[in-house]
MMTF fields as JSON, N, C-alpha, C and O atoms, coordinates in Angstrom:
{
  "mmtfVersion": "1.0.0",
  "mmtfProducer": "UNKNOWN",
  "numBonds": 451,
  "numAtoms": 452,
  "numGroups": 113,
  "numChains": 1,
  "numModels": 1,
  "chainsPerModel": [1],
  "groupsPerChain": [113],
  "chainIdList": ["A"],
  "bondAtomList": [4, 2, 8, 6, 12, 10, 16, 14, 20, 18, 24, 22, 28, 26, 32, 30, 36, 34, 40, 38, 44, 42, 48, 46, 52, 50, 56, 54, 60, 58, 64, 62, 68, 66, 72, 70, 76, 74, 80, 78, 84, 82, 88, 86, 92, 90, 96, 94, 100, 98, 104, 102, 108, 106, 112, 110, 116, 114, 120, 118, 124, 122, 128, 126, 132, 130, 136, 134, 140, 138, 144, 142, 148, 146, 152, 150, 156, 154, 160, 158, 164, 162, 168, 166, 172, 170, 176, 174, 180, 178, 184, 182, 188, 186, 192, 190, 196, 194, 200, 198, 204, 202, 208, 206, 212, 210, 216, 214, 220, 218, 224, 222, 228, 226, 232, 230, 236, 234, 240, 238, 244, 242, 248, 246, 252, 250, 256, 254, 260, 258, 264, 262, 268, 266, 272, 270, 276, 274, 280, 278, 284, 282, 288, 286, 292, 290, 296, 294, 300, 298, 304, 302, 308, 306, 312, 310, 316, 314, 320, 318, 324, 322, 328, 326, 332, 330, 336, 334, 340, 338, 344, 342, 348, 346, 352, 350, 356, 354, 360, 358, 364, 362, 368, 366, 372, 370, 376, 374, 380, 378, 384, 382, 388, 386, 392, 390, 396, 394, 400, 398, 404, 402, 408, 406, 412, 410, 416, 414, 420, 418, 424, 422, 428, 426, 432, 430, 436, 434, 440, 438, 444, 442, 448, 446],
  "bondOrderList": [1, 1, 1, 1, 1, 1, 1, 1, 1, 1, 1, 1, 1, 1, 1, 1, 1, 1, 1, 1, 1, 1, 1, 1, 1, 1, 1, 1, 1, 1, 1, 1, 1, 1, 1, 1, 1, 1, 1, 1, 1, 1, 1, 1, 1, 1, 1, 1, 1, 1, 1, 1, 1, 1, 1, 1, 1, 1, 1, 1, 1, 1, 1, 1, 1, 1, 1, 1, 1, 1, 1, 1, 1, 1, 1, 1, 1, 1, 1, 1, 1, 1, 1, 1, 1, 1, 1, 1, 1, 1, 1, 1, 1, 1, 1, 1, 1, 1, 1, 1, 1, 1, 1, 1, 1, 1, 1, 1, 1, 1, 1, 1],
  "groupList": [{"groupName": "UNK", "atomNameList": ["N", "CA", "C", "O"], "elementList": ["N", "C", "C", "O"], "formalChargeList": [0, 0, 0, 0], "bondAtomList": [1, 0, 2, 1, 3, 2], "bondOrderList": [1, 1, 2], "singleLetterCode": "X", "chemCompType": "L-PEPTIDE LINKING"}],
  "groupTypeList": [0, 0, 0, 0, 0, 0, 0, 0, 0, 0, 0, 0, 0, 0, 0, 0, 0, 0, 0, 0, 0, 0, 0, 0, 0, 0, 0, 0, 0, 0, 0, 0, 0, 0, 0, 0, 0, 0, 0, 0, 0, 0, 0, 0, 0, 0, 0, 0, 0, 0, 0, 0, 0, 0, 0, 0, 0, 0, 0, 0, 0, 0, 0, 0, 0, 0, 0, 0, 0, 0, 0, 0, 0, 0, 0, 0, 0, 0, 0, 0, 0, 0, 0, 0, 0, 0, 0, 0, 0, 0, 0, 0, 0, 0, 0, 0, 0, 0, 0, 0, 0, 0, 0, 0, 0, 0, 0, 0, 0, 0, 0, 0, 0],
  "groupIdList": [1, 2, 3, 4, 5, 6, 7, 8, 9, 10, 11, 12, 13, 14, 15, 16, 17, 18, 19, 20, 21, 22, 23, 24, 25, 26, 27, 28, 29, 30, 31, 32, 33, 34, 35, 36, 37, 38, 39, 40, 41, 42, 43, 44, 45, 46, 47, 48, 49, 50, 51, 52, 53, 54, 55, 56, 57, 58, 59, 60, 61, 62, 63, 64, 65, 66, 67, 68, 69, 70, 71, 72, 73, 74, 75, 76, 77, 78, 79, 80, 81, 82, 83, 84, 85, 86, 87, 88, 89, 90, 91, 92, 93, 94, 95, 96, 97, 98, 99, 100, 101, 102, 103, 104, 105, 106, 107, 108, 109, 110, 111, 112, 113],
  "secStructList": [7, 5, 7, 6, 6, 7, 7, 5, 7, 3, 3, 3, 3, 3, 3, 3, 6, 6, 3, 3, 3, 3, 3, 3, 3, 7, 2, 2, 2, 2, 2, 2, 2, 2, 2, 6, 2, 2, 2, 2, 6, 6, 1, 1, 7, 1, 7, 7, 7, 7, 7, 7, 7, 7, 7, 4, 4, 4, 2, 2, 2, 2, 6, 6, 4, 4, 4, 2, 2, 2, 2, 2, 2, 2, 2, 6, 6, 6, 2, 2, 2, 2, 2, 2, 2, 2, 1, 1, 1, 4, 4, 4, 1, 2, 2, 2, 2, 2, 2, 2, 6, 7, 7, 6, 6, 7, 7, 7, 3, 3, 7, 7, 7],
  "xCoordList": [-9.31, -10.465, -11.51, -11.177, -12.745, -13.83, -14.363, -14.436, -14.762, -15.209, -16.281, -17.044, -16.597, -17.905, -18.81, -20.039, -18.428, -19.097, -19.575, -20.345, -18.283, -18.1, -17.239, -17.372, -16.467, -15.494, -14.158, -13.515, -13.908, -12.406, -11.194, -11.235, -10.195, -8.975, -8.113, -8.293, -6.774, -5.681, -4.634, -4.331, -4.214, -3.349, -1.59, -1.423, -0.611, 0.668, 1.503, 1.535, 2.23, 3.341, 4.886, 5.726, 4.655, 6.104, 7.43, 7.429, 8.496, 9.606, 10.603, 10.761, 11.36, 12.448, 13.674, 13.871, 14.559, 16.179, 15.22, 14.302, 15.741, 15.12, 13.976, 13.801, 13.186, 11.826, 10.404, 10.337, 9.447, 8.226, 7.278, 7.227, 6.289, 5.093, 3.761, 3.823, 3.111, 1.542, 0.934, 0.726, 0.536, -0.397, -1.698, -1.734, -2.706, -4.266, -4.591, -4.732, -4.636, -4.81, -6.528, -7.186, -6.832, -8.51, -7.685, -6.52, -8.502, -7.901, -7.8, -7.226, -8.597, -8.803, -7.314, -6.607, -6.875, -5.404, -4.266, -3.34, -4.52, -3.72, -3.953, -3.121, -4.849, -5.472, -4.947, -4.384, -5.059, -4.517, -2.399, -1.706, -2.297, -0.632, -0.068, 1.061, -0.783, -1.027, -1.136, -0.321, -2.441, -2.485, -1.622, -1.157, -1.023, 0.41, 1.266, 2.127, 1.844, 2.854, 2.993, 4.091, 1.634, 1.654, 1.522, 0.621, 1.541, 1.57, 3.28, 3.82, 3.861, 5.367, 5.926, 6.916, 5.619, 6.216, 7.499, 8.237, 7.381, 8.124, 9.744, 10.828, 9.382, 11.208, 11.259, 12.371, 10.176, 10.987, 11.853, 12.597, 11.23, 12.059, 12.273, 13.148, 10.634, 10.865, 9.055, 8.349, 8.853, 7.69, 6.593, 7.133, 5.399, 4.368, 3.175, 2.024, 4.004, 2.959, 1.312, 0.761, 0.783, -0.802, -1.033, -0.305, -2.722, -3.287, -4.359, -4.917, -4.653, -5.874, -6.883, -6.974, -8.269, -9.306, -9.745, -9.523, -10.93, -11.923, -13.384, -13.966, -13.425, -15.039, -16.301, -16.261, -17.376, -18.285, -19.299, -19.946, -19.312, -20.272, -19.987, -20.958, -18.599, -18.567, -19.212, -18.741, -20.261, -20.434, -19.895, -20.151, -18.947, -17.938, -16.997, -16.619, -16.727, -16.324, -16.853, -16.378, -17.995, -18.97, -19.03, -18.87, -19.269, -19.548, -18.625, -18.98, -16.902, -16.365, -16.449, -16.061, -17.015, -17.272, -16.184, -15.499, -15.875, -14.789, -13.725, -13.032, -13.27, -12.26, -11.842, -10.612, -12.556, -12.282, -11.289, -10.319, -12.014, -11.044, -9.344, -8.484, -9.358, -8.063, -7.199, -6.123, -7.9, -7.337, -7.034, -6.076, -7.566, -7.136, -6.011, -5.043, -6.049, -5.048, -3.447, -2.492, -3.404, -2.243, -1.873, -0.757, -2.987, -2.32, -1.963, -1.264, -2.767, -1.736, -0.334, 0.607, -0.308, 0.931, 2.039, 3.166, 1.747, 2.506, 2.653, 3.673, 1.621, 2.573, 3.325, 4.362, 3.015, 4.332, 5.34, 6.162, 5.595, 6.793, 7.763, 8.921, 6.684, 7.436, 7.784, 8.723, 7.022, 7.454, 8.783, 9.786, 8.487, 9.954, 11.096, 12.116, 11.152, 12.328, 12.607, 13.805, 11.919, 12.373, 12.729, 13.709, 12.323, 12.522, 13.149, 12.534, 14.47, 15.117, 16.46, 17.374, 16.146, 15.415, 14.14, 14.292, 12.673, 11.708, 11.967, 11.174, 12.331, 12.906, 12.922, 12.455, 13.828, 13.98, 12.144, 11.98, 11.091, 9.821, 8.949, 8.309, 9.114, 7.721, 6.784, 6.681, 5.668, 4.59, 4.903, 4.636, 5.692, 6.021, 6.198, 5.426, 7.47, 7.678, 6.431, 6.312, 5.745, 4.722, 3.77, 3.457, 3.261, 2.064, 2.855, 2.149, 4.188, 4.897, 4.806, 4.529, 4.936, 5.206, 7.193, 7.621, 7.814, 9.295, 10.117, 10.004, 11.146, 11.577, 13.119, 13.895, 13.294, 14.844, 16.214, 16.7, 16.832, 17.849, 17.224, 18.03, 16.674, 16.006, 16.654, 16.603, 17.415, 18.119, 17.317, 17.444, 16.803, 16.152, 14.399, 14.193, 13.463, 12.245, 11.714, 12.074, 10.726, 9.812, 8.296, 8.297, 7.403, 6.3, 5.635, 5.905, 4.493, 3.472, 2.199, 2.327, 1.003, -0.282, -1.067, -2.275],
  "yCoordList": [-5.659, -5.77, -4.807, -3.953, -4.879, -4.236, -3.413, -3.964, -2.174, -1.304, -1.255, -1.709, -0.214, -0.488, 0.083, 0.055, 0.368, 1.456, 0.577, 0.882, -1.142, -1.765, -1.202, -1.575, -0.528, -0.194, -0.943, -1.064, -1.271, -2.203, -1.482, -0.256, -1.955, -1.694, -2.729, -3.866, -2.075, -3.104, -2.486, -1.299, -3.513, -3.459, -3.237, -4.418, -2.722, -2.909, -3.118, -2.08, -3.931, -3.96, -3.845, -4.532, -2.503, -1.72, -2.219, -1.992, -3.009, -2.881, -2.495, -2.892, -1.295, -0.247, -0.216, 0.479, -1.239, -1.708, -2.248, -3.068, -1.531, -1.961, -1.663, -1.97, -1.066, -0.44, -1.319, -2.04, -1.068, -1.615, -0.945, -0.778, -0.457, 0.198, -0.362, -1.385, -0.034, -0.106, 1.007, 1.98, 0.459, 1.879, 0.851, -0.377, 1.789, 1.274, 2.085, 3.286, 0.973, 1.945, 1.544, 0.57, 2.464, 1.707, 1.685, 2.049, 1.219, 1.383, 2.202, 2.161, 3.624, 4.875, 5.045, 5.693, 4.795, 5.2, 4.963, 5.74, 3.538, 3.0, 3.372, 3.466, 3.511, 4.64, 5.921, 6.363, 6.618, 7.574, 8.097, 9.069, 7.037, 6.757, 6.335, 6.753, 5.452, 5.028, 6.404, 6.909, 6.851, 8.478, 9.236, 9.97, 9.437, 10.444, 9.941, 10.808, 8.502, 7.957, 7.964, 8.104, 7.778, 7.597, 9.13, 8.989, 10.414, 11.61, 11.618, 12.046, 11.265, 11.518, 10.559, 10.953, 9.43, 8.138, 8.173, 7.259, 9.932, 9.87, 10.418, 10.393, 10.87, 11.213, 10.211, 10.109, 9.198, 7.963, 6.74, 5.811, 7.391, 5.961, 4.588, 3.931, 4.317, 2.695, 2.817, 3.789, 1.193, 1.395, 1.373, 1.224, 1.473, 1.786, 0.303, 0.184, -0.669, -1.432, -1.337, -0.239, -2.174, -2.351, -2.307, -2.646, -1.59, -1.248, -1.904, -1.547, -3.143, -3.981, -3.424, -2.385, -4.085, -3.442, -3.214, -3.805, -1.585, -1.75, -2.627, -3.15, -2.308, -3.726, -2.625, -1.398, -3.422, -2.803, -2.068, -2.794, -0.894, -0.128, -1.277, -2.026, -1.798, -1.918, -3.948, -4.803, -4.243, -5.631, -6.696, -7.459, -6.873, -7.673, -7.852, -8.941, -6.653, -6.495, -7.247, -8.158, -6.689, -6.987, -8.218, -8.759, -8.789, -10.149, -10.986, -12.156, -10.619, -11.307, -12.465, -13.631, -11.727, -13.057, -13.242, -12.259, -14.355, -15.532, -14.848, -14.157, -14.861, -14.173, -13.414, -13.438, -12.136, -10.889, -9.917, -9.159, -10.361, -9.964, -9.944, -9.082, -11.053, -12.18, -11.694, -11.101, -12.072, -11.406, -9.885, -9.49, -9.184, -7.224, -7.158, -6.515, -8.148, -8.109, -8.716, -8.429, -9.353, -10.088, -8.899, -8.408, -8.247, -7.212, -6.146, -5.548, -5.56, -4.273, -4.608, -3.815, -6.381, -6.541, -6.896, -6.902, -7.291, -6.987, -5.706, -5.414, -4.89, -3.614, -3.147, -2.628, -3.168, -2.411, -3.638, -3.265, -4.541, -5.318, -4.37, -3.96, -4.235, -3.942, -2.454, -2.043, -1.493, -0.509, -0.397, 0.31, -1.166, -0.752, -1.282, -0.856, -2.49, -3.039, -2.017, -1.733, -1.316, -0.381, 0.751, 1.259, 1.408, 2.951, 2.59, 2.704, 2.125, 2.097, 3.241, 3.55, 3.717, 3.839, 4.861, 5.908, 4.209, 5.111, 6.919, 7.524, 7.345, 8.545, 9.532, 10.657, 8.427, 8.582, 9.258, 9.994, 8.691, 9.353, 9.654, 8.854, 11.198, 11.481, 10.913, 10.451, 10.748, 9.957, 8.931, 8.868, 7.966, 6.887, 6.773, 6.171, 7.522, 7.805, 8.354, 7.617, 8.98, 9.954, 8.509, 8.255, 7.607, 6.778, 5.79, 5.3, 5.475, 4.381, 4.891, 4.026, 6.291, 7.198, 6.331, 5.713, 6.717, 6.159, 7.566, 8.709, 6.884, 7.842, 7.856, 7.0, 9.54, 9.426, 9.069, 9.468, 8.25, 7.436, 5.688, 4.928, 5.447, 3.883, 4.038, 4.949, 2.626, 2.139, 0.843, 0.713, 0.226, -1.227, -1.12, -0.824, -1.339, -1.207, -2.362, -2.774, -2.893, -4.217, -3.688, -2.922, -4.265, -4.037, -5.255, -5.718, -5.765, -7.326, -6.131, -4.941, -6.806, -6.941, -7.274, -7.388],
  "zCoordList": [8.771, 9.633, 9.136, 8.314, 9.571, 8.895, 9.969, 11.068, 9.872, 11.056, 10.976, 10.123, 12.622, 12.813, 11.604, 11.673, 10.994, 9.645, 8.052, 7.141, 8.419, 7.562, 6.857, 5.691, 6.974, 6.049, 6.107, 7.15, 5.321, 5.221, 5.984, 5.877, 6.681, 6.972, 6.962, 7.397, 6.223, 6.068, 7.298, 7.423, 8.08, 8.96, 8.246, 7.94, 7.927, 7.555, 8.522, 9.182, 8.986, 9.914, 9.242, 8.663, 9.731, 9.133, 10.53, 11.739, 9.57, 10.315, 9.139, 7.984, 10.161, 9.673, 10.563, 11.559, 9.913, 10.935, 12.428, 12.401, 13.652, 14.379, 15.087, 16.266, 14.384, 14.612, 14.1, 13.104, 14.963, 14.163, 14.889, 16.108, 13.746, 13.508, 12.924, 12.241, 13.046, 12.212, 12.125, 12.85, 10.44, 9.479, 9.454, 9.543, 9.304, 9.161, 7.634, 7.4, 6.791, 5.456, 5.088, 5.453, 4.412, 3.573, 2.051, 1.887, 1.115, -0.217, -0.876, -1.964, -0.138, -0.967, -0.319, -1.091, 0.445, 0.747, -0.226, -0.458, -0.863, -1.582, -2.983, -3.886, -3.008, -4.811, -4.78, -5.781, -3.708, -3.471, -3.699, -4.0, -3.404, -3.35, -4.712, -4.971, -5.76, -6.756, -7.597, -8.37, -7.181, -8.602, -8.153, -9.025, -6.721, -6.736, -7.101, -7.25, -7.521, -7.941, -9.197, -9.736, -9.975, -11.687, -11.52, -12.346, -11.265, -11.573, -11.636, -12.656, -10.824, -11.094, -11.866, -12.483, -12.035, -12.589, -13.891, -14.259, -14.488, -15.128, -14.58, -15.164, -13.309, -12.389, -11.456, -10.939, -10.945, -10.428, -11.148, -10.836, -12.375, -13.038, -13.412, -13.976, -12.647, -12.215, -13.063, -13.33, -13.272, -13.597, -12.367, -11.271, -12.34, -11.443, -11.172, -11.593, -10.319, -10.068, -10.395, -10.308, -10.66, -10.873, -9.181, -8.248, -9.258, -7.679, -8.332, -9.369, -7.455, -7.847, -7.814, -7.159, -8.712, -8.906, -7.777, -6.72, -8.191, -6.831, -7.353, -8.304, -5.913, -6.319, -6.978, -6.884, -7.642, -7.969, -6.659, -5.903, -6.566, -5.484, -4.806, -4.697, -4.137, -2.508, -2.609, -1.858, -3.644, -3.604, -3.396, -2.465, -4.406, -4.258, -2.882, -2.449, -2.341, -1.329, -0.353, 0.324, -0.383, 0.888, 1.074, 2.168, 0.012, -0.001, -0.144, -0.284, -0.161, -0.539, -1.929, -1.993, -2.794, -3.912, -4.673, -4.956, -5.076, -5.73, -5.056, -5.802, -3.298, -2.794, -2.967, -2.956, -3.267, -3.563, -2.232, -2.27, -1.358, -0.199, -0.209, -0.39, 0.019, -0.065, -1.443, -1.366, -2.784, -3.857, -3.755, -4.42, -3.18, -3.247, -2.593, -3.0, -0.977, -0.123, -0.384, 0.338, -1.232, -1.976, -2.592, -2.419, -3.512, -4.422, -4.412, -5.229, -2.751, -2.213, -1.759, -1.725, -1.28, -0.709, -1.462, -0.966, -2.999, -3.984, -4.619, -5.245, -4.476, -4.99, -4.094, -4.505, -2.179, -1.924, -1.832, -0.995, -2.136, -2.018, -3.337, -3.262, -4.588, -5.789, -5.683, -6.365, -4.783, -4.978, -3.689, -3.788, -2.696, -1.889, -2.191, -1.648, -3.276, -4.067, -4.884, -4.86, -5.641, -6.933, -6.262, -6.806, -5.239, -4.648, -3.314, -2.254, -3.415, -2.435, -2.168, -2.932, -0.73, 0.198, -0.287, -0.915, 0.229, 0.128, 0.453, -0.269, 0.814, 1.159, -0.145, -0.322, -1.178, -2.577, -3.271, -4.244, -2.379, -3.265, -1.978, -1.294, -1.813, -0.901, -0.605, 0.532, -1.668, -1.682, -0.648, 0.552, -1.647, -0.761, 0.778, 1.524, 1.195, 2.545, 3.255, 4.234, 3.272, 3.988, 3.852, 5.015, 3.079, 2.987, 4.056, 4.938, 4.048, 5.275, 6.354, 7.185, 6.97, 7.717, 8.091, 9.066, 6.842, 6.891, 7.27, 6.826, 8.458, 8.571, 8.271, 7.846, 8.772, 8.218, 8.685, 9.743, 7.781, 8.228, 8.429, 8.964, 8.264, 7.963, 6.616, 5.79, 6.64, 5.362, 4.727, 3.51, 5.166, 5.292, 5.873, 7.05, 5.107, 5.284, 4.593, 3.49, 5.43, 4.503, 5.581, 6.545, 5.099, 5.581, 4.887, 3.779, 5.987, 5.815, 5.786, 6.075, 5.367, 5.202, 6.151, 5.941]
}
């Protein structure tokens, strides 16, 4: 959803065993999680999903052009599909856990878009 500011927010609906939550991320969130992840990438072990482009100064965005929206939103929701398959249980990488707000003792975590 887009705020009053116009700024983008992605909704996540975190379910953990029998729990469910929601995170409100912007993409600087997800860039953010991305450069702390490729800073360690060499003690997780796994390789480091692609974090889809950002738009030019916000345009593309704005305007949604050639589904730019739609396309970013697929591709945050493929990187965390790929990163909670590879870093199981998230727990296993700070970053990770603290950006889910995952907690401890959740064995089983998926999260939607």
């Amino acid at each position: 959803w887009r705020g009053d500011d116009g700024t983008m927010w992605y909704s996540i609906r975190m379910n953990c065993q029998d729990h469910i939550h929601y995170l409100h991320k912007r993409y600087s969130d997800f860039r953010e999680l991305h450069e702390r992840l490729r800073q360690r990438k060499d003690d997780l072990g796994v390789s480091l999903p692609d974090l889809p482009p950002p738009g030019f100064i916000g345009l593309r965005h704005w305007l949604d052009i050639g589904r730019f929206n739609v396309d970013r939103r697929r591709g945050l929701q493929r990187m965390l599909d790929d990163l909670l398959n590879d870093l199981r249980p998230p727990s296993k990488c700070p970053p990770l856990a603290a950006f889910l707000g995952y907690r401890p003792g959740c064995v089983t975590c998926a999260c939607r878009l």
